[in-house]
N, C-alpha and C positions, 0 to 999 in steps of 0.2 A: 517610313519616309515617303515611300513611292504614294499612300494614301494621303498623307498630308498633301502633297503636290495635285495630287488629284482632287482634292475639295479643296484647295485653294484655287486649283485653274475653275476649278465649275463655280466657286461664288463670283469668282471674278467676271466670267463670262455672264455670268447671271447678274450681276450688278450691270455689267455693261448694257445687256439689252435690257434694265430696266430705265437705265438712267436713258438711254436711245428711245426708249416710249414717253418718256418724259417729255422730253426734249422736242417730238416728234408731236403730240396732245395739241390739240388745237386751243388757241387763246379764249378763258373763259372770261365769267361776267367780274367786275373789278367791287370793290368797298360798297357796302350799303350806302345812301344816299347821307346826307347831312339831315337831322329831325328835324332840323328847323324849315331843310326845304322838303323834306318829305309834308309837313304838316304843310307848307306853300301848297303842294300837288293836290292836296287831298280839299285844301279850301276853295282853289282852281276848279278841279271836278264838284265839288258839293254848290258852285254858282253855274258849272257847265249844266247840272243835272237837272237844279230850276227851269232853265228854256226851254225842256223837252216837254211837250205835251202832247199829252197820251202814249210815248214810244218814242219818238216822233220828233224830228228838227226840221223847221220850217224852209222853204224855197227863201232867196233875197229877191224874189223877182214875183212872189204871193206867198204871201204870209199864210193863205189857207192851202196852201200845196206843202208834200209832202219834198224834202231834200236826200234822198237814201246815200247819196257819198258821204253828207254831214252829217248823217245818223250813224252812219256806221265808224264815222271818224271819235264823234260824241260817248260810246258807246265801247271803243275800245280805249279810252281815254279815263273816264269810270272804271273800268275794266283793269289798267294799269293802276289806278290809285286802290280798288276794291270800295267805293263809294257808292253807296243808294242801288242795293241790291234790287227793291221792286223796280225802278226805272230802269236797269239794267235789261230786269227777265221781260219787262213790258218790250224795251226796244229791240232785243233778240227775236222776241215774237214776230213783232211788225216785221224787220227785217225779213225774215223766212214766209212773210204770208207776201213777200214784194218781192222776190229776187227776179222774176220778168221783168216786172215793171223796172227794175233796173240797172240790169245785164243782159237786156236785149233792147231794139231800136222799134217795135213796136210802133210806141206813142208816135213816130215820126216816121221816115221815109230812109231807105227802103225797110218792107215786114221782113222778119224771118230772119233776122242777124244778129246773132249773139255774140256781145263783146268783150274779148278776152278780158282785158284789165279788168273791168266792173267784175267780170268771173273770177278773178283771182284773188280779187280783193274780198269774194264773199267767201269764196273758200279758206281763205285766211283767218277771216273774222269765230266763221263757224267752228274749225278747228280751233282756235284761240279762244273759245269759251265753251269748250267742252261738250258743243252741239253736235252730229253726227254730220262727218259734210258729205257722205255718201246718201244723205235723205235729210238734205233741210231744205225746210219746205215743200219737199218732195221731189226734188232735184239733187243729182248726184254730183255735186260741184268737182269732185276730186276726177269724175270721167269727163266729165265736159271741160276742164281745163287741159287734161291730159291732151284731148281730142282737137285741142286748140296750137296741140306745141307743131309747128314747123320740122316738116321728116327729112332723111339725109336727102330728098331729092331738090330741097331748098340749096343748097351749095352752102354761102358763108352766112346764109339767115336760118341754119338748124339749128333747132333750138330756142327758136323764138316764137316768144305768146304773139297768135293773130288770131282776127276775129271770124266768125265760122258761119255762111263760109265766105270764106274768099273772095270769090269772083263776084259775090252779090253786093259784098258788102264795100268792094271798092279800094277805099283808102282804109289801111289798118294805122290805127294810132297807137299800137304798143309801143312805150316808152321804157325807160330804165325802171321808174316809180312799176309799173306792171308788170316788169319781169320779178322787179326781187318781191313782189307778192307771189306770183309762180310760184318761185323759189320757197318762201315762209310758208305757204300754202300748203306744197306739196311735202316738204317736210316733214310737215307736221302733223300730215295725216296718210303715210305712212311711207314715204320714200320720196326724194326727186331722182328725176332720168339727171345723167353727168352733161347732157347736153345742154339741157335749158340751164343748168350752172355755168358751162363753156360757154352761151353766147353772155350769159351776166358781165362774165370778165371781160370779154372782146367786148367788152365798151368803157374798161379802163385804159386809159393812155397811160403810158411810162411814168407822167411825172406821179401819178396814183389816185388822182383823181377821174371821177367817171362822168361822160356828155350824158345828156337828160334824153335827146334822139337819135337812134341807129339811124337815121335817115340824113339826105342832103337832098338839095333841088336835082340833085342826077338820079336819087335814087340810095337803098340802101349800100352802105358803105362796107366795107368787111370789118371793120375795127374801128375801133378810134385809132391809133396812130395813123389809120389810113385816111383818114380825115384832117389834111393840114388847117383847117379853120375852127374843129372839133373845140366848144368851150364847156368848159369844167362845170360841173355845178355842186354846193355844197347839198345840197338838199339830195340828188339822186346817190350824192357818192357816202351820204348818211344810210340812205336804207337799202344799197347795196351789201353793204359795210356789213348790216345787221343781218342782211339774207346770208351771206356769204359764211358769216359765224356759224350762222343756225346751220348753214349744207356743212362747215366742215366739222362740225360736232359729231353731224352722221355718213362723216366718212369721203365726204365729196373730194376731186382730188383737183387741186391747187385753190381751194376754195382761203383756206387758214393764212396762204401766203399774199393773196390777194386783196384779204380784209387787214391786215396789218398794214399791206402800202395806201389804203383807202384812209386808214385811219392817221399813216403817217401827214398825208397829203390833209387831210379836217385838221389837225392841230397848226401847220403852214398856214391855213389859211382864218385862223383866229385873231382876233382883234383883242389888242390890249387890256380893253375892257370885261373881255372873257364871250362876247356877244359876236355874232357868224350873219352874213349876208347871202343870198343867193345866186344869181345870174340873171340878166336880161333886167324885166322891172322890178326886179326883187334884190336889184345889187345891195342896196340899201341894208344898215344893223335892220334885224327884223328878229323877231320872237319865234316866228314859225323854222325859220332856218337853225338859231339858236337851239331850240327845241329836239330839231330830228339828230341836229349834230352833236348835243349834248348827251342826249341817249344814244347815238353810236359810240361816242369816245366812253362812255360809262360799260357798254358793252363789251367793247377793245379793251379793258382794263388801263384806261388812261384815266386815273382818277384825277390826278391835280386840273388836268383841263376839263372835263365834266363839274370838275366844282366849280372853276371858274365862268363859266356857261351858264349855271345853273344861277350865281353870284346874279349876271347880267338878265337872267330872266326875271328872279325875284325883285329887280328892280323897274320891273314892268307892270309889276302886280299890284292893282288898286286894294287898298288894305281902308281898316276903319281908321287909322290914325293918318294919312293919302290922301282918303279919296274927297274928298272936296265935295265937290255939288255932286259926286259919284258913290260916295260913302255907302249908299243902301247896294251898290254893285261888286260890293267888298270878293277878293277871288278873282275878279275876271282880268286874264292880263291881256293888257294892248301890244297890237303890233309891233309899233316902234313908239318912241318917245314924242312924237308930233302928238300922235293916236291919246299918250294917256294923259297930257297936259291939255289937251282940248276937254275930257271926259272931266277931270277934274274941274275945269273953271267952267263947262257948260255940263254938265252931264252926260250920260249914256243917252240919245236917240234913238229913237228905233230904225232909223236910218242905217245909222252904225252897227248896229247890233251885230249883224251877220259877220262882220267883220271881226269883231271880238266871240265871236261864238267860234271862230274859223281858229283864229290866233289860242284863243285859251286850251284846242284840243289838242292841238301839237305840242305847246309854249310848253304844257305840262308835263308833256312826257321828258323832258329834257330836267325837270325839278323831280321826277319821281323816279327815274333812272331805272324803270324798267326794261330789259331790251326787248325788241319785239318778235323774238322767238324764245320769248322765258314768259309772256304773258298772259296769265291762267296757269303759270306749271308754277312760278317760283309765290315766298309768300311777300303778298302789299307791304308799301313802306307805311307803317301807321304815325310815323312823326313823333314818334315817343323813342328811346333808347332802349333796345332788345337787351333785357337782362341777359347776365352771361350764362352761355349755354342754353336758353331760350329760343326756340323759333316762334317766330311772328307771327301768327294764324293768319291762314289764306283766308279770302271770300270764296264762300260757296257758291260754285256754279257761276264765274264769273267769266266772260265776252275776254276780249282785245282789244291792241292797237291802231293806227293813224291813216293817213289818206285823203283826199275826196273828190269830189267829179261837178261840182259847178262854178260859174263863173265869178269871182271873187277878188276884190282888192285883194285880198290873203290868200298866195297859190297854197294848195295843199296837195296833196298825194290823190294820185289816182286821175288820167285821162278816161273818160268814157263815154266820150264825144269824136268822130272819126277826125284827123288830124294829118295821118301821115300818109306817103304812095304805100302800095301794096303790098303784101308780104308773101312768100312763095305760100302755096295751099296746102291749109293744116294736112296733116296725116295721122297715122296712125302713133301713139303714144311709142315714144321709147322705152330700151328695160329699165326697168327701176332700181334705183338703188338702194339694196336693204340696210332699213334705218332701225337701230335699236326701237323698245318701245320708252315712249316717254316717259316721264316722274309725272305720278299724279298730283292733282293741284295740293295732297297734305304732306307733302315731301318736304326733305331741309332743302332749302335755295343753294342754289350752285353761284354761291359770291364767294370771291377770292381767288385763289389759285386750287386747280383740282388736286388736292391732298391724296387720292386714292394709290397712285404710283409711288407717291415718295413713302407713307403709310407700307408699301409693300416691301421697297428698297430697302427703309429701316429696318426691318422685322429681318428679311435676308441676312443683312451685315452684322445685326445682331446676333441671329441665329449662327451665321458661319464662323464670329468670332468666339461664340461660346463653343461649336466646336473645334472647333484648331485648340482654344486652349484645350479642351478636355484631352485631346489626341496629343499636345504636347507634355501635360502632364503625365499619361499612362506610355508615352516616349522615354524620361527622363525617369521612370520608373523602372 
């Protein structure tokens, strides 16, 4: 008797703390995409890919200059669909023989300033497609963004990406879009300090949405709540949302509780029609907003609203049966609905083009519902139905996700241009936090609920129920 009571209290307690790790798991990636718009994604990349020439997406301000924000937005956009593997390895290359040219101020004034965002965004990139970002290009991005974080002597800006150094470079423009590359960056290439996760949050306001700048005309601010004019934006509180997953996956802590009100707060601010706007000149339905918030809610495991997001993007996309005087631009989706009924009754211009090169990078990830710290680890949506019990073969050696850094009717990700007052002087990197090591890119994709606990909880209650009977029968014996 006294035995039975004794494996009965220990499965018990042993169910307990599994179902408490359960419980406790941070929110994974939600339902494979719909085929139909997984194949949207993939036809979106397969016309993003046509623009690139030689690696390579062109300036809107010369067409014979190089864009490295829009390459590398192009690029991890291929990347999430697994599209046009040589254009890929071509524009990784470019990228790595350019990371001066730009993630530092060089070409312009003042020399010798290397800017964080643009840093973090290559660091990101390069771990996201399986490059080494301790030596891409020759440059060890994962030290130089470290060396860029803000030390406790900064007060309530520890923790914040600034640009290096300091006092040369003036005004730092790290934004929300450059800290949660930080954050996917360092991730992912092999740990983040808890602090650059700590200031991510302090730029969520209660109601769960995040402001786009830590700054005000006084200066930076300690929070958003401290900020009573602080405005929301869906765009940074998308790829907050996405960093914040990726930190609580490896452990970060209020990271899981943080992305869940982020995501609460994206779904409040959805339109009818399934389509999301942004803040400032971007209030407007837009593709690019649509986009980054539909791959955060696809990440959050909010499927019914990612579908419906994705609903609204697919209705943006110039197709052969659509596109009018645009038909040969089949794939490319427009901004907003102004955007794609001009392109249909006059065509694509080359006017326009950078604008829809801008929109189709992000617009797509919102159709191919990859999150962007699963990109290069989980496998492509091919747009066909994964036979049961089949996984979907990855692309080999394939890049990453979103961003970019020039000036654009269509904002994208990524400042790296100086914008904001000053930020205290980097220091020396914080500890790190030990992050498992990742799933290689031929791994099963981690969709749906993580099985692995409940898998173990089963086996337990099974196990302990087969013995109590066994010890009740050799009892009653």
């Amino acid at each position: 008797m006294a035995l039975s009571r004794r494996l009965a209290t220990g499965l018990g307690v042993a169910a307990a703390t599994t179902l408490a790790a359960v419980a406790a798991a941070p929110p994974t990636v939600g339902a494979a995409p719909d085929p139909a718009h997984a194949a949207a994604a993939r036809a979106a990349a397969s016309w993003l890919a046509d623009e690139f020439t030689d690696g390579v997406l062109p300036s809107p301000f010369n067409p014979e200059a190089e864009d490295w924000g829009l390459t590398i937005d192009g690029l991890l956009a291929l990347s999430a669909t697994g599209v046009d593997p040589s254009t890929r390895q071509a524009a990784t290359a470019q990228i790595a023989a350019n990371v001066r040219a730009y993630n530092s101020w060089d070409n312009w004034s003042p020399k010798d300033v290397t800017d964080g965002g643009a840093t973090a965004k290559l660091l990101y990139a390069a771990s996201a497609s399986s490059a080494d970002p301790t030596d891409f290009g020759g440059y060890d991005l994962r030290a130089e963004t470290l060396s860029m974080i803000a030390g406790a002597d900064a007060d309530h800006q520890r923790g914040r990406l600034t640009n290096r150094p300091a006092a040369q470079a003036g005004l730092a423009p790290s934004n929300t879009f450059d800290q949660s590359f930080a954050v996917l960056g360092l991730t992912r290439s092999g740990g983040v300090p808890q602090d650059v996760v700590d200031f991510l949050i302090r730029q969520q306001c209660a109601a769960g949405g995040f402001r786009l700048y830590p700054d005000t005309a006084d200066g930076p601010s300690p929070s958003c709540d401290d900020q009573p004019d602080a405005t929301l934006d869906v765009d940074s509180t998308a790829m907050a949302v996405q960093a914040l997953l990726s930190a609580a996956e490896n452990g970060a802590a209020g990271a899981a509780a943080a992305a869940a009100a982020g995501a609460d707060w994206l779904v409040s601010q959805q339109h009818t029609d399934g389509s999301f706007g942004g803040s400032g000149p971007t209030t407007g339905k837009n593709s690019n907003s649509t986009g980054l918030a539909g791959q955060a809610l696809a990440a959050a495991g909010r499927d019914p609203e990612a579908t419906e997001a994705a609903v609204a993007l697919a209705a943006l996309q110039l197709t052969a049966a659509n596109g009018g005087a645009a038909t040969a631009e089949a794939g490319a989706i427009a901004y907003d609905a102004d955007g794609l009924a001009g392109a249909v009754e006059k065509g694509l211009g080359d006017n326009s083009r950078d604008e829809w090169r801008r929109a189709t990078a992000q617009a797509l990830l919102g159709l191919a519902q990859v999150p962007l710290g699963r990109i290069g680890l989980d496998p492509t949506p091919t747009g066909q139905p994964t036979p049961t019990g089949t996984a979907s073969p990855t692309a080999t050696g394939s890049p990453t996700p979103t961003g970019t850094a020039t000036a654009s009717p269509t904002p994208s990700a990524t400042g790296t241009a100086p914008s904001e007052p000053p930020a205290a002087s980097p220091t020396g990197s914080a500890p790190v936090t030990p992050t498992p090591t990742t799933s290689s890119p031929g791994g099963l994709p981690t969709t749906g609920a993580a099985i692995t606990s409940y898998v173990l909880l089963a086996v337990l209650l099974l196990g302990g129920g087969v013995g109590l009977l066994i010890l009740g029968r050799r009892r009653a014996n």
